[in-house]
C-alpha positions, 0 to 999 in steps of 0.5 A: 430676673429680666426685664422688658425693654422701655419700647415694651411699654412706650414706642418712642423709647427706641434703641437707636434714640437710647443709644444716641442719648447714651453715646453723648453721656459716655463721649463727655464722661470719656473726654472729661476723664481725659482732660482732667488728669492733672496731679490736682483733678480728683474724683470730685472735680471730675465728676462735677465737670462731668455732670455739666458736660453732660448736661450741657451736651444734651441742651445743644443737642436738643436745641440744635433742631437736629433731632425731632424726638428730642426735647428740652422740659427743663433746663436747670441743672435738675435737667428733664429732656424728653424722648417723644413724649417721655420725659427723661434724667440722667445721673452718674450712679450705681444702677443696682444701688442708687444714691442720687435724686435724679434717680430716686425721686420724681422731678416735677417735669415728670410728675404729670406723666408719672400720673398717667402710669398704668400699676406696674408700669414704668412712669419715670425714666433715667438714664444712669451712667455706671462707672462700674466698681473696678478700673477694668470695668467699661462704663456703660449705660442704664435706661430704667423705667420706675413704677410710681412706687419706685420699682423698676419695670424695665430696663435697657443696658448700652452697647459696649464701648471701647476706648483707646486710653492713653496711659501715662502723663499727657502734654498740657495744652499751650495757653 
């Protein structure tokens, strides 16, 4: 089944903002990859570093004043940002399986304009970025508009991307 895109249901959810918000959650998770690939990084310390990278680019992209349609809700580590008026999340998950509260439950930041949705339509939104399940698999993005009873109403997947990968064991960087 195909869903609508966000923009269907709110203007200012557009696929040059979606884009540009998902360029900088897939630069940090590529730079983050890259950087840590010691023989004592693992998954868990990348996908913390990851997580904080991408929050925090998202802060200094928000406060920069670059971009008008962006804005900062909440800054703890619960990050909400709003595009326009809608406020948005973001999580490293499975988007057709998802496991974390970023996008499963409703953050306060959102509550009043989850209040506001019409029946069936999207009223919380998250980008979720997808690892995918093999190595061979580009990550990409998924924006995805919940109903307030938790179903997904619409739906936006990123271009694709690709990425020069150095393979093999990289040089540290001096002290």
């Amino acid at each position: 089944m195909s869903l609508p895109p966000p923009m269907a249901f709110n203007a200012e959810l557009t696929s040059e903002r979606l884009e540009t918000v998902s360029q900088w959650l897939l630069d940090e998770l590529y730079a983050t990859e890259d950087d840590l690939s010691r023989p004592t990084d693992n998954g868990y310390t990348r996908g913390c570093t990851t997580f904080m990278r991408q929050r925090n680019r998202i802060i200094a992209e928000a406060t920069s004043g670059t971009y008008p349609w962006l804005d900062l809700r909440n800054s703890n580590n619960d990050l909400v940002f709003a595009i326009g008026d809608v406020p948005c999340r973001f999580s490293n998950d499975d988007p057709s399986n998802p496991s974390k509260d970023a996008v499963l439950t409703t953050n306060r930041y959102q509550m009043e304009f989850l209040e506001f949705a019409v029946k069936g339509e999207p009223g919380r939104f998250c980008f979720v970025i997808d690892r995918g399940q093999d190595e061979s698999a580009e990550p990409r993005v998924e924006f995805l508009g919940f109903t307030p009873s938790g179903e997904v109403a619409c739906r936006w997947v990123s271009n694709t991307v690709c990425v020069l990968r150095l393979e093999g064991r990289q040089p540290l960087a001096p002290p």
